[in-house]
N, C-alpha and C positions, 0 to 999 in steps of 0.2 A: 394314767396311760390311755386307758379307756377313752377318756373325754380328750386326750389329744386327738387320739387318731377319729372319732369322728367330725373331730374341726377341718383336718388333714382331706376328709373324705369329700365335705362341704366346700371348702373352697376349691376342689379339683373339679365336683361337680358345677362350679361354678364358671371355672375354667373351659368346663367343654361346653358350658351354654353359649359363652362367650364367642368363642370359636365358631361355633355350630353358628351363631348370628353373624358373623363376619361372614362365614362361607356362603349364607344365603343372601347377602347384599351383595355377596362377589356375583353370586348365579344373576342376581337383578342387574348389578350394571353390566352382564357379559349380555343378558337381553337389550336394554336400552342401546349399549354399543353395537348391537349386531342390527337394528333398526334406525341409526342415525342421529340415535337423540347422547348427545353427545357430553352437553350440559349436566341430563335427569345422571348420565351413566357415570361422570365425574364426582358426580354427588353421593351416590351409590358408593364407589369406591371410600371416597372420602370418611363415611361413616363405619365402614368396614374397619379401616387402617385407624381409627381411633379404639376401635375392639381390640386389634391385632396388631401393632404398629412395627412388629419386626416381621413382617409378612414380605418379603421382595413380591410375590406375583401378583399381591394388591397394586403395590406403589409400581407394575410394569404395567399394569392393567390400567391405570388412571393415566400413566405416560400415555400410554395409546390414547385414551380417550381424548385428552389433551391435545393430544397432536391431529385427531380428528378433528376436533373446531379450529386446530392452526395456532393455539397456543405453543409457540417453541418454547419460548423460555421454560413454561411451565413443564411443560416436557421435558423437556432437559434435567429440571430439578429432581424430577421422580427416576426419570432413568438413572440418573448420577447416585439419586439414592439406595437405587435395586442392588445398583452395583457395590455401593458401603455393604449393603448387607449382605449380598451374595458375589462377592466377586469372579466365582469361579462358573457363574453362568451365564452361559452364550449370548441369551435372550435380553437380558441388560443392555450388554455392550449396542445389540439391536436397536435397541429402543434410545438410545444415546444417538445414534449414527443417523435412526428418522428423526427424531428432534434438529437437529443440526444441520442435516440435508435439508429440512424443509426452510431451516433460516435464514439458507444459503452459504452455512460455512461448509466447502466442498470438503478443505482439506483437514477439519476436524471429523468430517463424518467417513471420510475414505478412514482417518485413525482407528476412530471406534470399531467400524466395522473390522478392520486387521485385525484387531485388540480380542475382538469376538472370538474369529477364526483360527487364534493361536490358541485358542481356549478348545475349541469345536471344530475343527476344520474341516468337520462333511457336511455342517448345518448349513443349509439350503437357504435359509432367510437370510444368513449372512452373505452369503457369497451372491445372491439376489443382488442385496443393497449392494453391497461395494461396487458388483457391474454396472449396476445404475449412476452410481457416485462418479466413476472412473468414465463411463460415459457422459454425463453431463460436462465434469472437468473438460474431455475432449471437444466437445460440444463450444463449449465457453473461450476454449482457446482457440478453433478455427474462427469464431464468430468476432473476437477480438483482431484477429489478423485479416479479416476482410472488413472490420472499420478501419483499420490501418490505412488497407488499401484504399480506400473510401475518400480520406481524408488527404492523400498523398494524390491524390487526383486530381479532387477540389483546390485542391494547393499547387495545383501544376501551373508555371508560372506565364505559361502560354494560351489559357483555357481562354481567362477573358479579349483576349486577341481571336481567337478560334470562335467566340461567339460572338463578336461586332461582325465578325466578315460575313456567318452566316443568312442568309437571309431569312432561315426560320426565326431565328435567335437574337436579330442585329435589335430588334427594338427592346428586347428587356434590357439591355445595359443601360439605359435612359430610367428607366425603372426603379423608386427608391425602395418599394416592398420585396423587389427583388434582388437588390442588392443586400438588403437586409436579408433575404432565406440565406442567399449565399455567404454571408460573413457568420452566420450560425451554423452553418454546416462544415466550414472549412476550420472552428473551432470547435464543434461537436458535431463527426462523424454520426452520430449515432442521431441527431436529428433531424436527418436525411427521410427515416420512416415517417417526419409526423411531414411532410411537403411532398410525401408519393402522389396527392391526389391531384395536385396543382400541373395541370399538362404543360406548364411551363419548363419544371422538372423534368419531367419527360424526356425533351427536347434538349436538355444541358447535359440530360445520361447519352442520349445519344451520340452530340454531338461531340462530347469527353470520348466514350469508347469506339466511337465509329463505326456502329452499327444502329439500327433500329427499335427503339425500346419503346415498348406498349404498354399501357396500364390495365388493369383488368378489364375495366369496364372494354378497351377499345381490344384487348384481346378477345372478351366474349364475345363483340360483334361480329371480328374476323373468323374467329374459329368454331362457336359456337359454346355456349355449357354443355359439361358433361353433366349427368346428369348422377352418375356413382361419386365423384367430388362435391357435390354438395350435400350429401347425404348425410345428415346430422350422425357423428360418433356419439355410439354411447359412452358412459364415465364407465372409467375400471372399478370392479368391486372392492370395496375396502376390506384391509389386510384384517382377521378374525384375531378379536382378544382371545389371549390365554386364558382357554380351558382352565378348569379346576383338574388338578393334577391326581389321576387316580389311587397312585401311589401315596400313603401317608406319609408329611414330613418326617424328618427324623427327630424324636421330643428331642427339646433342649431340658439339660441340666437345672436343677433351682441356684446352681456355683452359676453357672452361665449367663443366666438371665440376671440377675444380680448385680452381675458386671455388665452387662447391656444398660441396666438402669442407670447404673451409679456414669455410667459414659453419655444415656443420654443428658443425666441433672448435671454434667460436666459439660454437655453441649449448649446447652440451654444458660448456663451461668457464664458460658463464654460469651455467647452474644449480648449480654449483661452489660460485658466488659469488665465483671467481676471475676478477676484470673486466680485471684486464692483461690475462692471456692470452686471454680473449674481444674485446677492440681488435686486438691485436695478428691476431688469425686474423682480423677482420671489415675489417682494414685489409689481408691480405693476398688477400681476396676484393674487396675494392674494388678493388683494383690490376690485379685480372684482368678482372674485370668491371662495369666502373664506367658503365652502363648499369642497372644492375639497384638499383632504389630500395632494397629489402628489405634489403641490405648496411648499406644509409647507417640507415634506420629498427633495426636490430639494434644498429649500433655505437653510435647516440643512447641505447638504452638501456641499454648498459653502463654510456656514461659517467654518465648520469643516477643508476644505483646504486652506482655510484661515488663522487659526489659533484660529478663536472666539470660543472655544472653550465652554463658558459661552451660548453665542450667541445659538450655534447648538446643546446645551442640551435643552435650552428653546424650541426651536422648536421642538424636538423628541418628547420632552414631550404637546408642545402643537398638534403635527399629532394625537399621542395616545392619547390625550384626545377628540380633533376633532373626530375622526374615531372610537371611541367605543360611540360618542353622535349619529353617522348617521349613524352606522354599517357597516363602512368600510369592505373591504376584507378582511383577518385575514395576506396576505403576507403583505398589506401596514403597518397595524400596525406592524408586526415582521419587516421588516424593520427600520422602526423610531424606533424600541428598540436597534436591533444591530449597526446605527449610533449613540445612545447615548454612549451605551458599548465603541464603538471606542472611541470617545470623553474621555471618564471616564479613559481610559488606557491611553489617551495621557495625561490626568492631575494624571497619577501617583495613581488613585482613582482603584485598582485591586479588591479590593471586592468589592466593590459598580461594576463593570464591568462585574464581574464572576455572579452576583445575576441578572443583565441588562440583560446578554446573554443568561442563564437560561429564563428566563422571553417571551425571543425572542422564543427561540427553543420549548417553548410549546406553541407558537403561528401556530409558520409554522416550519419544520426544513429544515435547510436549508446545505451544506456541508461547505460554507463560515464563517455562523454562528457557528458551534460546532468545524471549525478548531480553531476561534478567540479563542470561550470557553479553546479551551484547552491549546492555547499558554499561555492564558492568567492565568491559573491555574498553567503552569509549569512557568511561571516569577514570581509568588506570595513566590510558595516553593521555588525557588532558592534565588529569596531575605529574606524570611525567613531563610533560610541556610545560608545563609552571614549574617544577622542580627547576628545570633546564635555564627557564631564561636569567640572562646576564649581561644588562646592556653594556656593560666597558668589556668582555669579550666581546661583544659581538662587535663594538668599534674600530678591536682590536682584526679581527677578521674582517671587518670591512675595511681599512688599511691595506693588509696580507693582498686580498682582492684587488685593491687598486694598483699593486706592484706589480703582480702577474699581466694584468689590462694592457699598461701599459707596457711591460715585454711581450705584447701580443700573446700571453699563453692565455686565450678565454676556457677555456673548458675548465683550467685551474682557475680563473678567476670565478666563473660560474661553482664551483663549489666551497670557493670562501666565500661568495657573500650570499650564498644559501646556508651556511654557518651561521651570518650576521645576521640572517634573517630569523634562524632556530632562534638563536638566543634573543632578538628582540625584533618581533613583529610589524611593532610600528616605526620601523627605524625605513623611512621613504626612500634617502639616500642610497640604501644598499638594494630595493625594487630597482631603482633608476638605473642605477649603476648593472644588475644583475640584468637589464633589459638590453641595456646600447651591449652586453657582452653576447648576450643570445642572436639579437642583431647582429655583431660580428660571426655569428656561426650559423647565420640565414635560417635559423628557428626562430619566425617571425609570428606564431602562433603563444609562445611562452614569452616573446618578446614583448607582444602587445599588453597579454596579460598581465606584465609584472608594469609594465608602465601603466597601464589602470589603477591598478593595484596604488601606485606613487599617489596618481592624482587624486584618488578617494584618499589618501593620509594626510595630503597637504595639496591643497586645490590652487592654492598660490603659487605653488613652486615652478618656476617655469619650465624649468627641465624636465621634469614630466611628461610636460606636452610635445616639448622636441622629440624626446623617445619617441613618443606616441605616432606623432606625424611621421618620425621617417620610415616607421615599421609600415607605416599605410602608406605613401609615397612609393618605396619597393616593395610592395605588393600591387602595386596600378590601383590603389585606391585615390584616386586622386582627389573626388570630389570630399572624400572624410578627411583626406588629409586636410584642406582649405578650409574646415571647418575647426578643426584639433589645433592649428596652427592660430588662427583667427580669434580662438577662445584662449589660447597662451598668452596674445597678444595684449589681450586687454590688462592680464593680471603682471604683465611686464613691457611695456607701449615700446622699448629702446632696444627690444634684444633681437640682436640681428641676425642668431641663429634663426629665430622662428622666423623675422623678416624674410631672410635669405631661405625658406622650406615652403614660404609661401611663392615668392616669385617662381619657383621652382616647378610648382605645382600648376601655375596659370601658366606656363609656358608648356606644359607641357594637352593644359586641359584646350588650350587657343590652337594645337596642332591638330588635336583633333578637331575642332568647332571650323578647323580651314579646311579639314581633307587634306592635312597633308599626312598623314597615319600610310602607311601599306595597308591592303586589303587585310590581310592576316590580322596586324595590329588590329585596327578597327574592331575586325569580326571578335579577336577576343575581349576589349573592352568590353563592348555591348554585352556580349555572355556575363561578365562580371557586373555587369547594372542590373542585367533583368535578374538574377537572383537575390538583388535586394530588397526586401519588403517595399520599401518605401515609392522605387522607382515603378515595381509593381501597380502600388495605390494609385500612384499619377496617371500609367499608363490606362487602366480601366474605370479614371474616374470621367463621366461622360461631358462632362465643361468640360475638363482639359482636354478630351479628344477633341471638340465643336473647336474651340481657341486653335491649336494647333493644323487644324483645319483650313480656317480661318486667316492666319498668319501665312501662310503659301499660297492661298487664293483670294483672296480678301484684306487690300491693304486698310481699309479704311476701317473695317472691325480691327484689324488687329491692332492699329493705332490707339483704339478705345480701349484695347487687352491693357495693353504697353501700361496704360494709367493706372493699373490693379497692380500695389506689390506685391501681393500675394499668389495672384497668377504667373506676377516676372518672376518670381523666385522661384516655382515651380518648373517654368522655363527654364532659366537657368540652372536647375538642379538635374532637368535630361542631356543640356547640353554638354553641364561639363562631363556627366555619364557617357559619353560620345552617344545618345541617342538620338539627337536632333544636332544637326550641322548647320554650320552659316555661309552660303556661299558670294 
């Protein structure tokens, strides 16, 4: 007995050396970190936490460090780790929320910090960060809505007419490095900052908003430097690693630590991907300490990548029942809810999965958890959608459809062959059909789409294109119609419907090319040209304005135009826009 107890005594005193050396590497990296060496103080840490490896204010202490040279991830790892080992304090969840702030995930780090202050709610560092978080967010979202604006500018369909006429502006439209800023900036707003310097720009801000805009340099001239604006800011001090805590932890049990080991050799055999022996250690930590939910949520996902998928439901469900008897944290219970969910979609159980995830997400929410949620909602409906189809109902339905069409009742026919369409997708006939019906109910928006929809299934089909054309025809599209009709044509040379949608069209595009339209008429054609991309392109491309030019002052260039079909075509794609008239 003798000779145990000073074996007992021996390794206790060994214990405190150990300690005693870990807490003096913590004091060394809380100097390196409080002088910038960021690297020495990670280092520091690191040796410590191989002394002391269930230490949370080591592994908070290297987060920081971490996150002082801008290592997020690695920061993250350590915070996420504090928090396994101490859930229940504030400082963790802190050191999660600067990890993740700094990576720029806003709205993981506004979580963590919540996470903190449901834990702490008068801690100061938390509610710091979260202001900051919630600020930045706000930050981000005006800054978003005035690229919006930005961009809705640049794209205004009368800008490049607004800057030929100008006289500051009239010669960059000849310009093909300027044309080029401007097709990058009307696709990316935000590349507007790298061309502030070019006083070209300048002059396009100006003459977009209608006012005067200066670049700096040409605003120093005018106003002069201040001289408190240029005044180099100093950096803010960096936030102080945790102190060594005066107070002694509280010992842990030799029951306790036992089951920490046997959890970490179950960790350790996980990443393996040796899962017996990961059960087997996470069952022999249970047995020690079967108070501690974390054991039961580890063993769940062994079995789960395992395959016991039986196995790793019982477990979830035994964590969530542990952890609502001892009042677990509310992420370990969400946790053990979303490894059941998993488990439930790998046995093919999608509602019982969708109702598990729900369950989870009003525990904690988590971005992992409501992705599964929604995959897992969108595999339900697509196997319901494949459940469903039945091409001879749906033939059947498209019949039903054609009976009502023809008694004029579309709204009934409109939802039989949206039946024929449920039950079979690729059935062209029933878009077609479902189109000329929405056409009779002047929803010519759903009308066009369901005739797209025909020609992408069967590109042959002529009917199709008739649909197509006449929804663009009664809508005054006249020039797409002579196109939609034109492309019908080829894939059926004799059909007189598209024949007859096309004469239809040139008589109506030759009214306007004569002036004989009403002023009204006219004025709204032209509105419906210039919001189309295309008649845009022509209008500010700087040949076709010289040509156009040309052609009304200039017979003999324009006779040389005439011989380019590529320029005639362009021509004629503003005339039949009513852009350009023939008198």
């Amino acid at each position: 007995m003798e000779a145990i107890g000073r074996r007992d005594r021996t390794r206790r005193r060994g214990r405190d050396r150990a300690m005693t050396t870990a807490n003096e590497l913590k004091d060394v990296g809380n100097g390196h970190f409080k002088n910038g060496a960021y690297d020495d103080a990670v280092a520091a840490f690191t040796r410590a936490i191989e002394l002391d490896a269930t230490n949370h204010v080591l592994h908070s202490n290297r987060s920081a460090a971490h996150a002082g040279a801008e290592r997020w991830s690695d920061a993250l790892r350590d915070a996420e780790r504090t928090i396994e080992l101490k859930s229940d304090w504030g400082k963790g969840y802190g050191r999660k929320g600067a990890a993740l702030f700094g990576a720029g995930d806003l709205e993981g780090a506004r979580e963590a910090y919540a996470a903190g202050l449901a834990l702490e709610p008068e801690n100061a560092m938390l509610r710091s960060g979260l202001e900051d978080v919630e600020f930045a967010m706000k930050r981000k979202g005006e800054s978003d809505a005035g690229m919006n604006q930005i961009g809705d500018m640049f794209r205004a369909p009368d800008l490049m007419a607004k800057l030929a006429m100008n006289p500051a502006t009239r010669e960059y439209v000849s310009q093909p490095d300027f044309l080029a800023m401007m097709e990058e900036v009307k696709r990316n707003p935000s590349a507007l900052n790298n061309h502030l310097r070019d006083p070209r720009m300048m002059n396009v801000l100006s003459v977009a908003m209608g006012v005067k805009v200066m670049s700096g340099d040409d605003a120093a001239k005018e106003f002069g430097e201040h001289e408190a604006d240029s005044k180099k800011t100093e950096p803010a001090p960096k936030a102080p690693v945790e102190e060594p805590a005066k107070a002694p932890e509280p010992e842990v049990s030799e029951t306790r630590k036992q089951a920490l080991e046997a959890k970490e050799a179950g960790n350790a055999a996980y990443k393996k991907r040796d899962f017996d022996t990961a059960i087997a250690n996470y069952d022999k930590a249970i047995e020690l300490d079967p108070e501690d939910v974390s054991f039961l949520n580890n063993r769940a996902a062994a079995n789960l990548e395992k395959g016991d998928l039986d196995a790793c439901i019982a477990d979830c469900e035994s964590a969530i029942e542990k952890g609502r008897s001892i009042r677990a944290d509310y992420t370990i219970i969400a946790k053990a809810m979303t490894r059941k969910g998993n488990a439930l979609v790998k046995q093919g159980k999608l509602e019982a999965a969708i109702d598990t995830y729900q369950r989870s997400l009003t525990e904690h929410r988590t971005a992992d958890t409501l992705k599964r949620l929604n995959d897992t909602e969108k595999a339900l409906k697509d196997a319901a959608t494949v459940a469903y189809l039945d091409p001879v109902k749906g033939e059947e339905a498209r019949e039903r459809g054609n009976a009502f069409f023809k008694d004029q009742k579309f709204p009934e026919a409109v939802k039989e062959y949206s039946e024929a369409i449920a039950r079979n997708p690729n059935d062209h006939k029933a878009y077609s059909n479902r189109s000329a019906s929405y056409t009779k109910l002047a929803a010519f928006n759903e009308a066009l789409k369901d005739a797209e929809k025909c020609i992408e299934l069967e590109p042959t089909f002529a009917k199709g294109y008739t649909r197509k054309g006449h929804v663009q025809f009664f809508t005054k599209s006249y020039d797409d119609a002579v196109e939609t009709y034109t492309e019908g044509l080829k894939h059926d040379p004799n059909n007189e419907e598209l024949k007859d949608g096309l004469r239809r069209c040139h008589e109506q595009i030759n009214r306007g090319a004569m002036g004989q339209l009403s002023e009204e008429e006219m004025k709204a054609r032209q509105e419906r040209a210039m919001a189309n991309p295309e008649i845009q392109g022509i209008l500010s491309d700087p040949v076709m304005r010289q040509v156009l030019q040309d052609m009304s002052t200039d017979p003999k260039a324009a006779a040389e135009h005439q011989k380019n079909p590529m320029i005639m075509a362009k021509v004629q794609k503003l005339i039949n826009a009513g852009i350009v008239q023939v008198r």
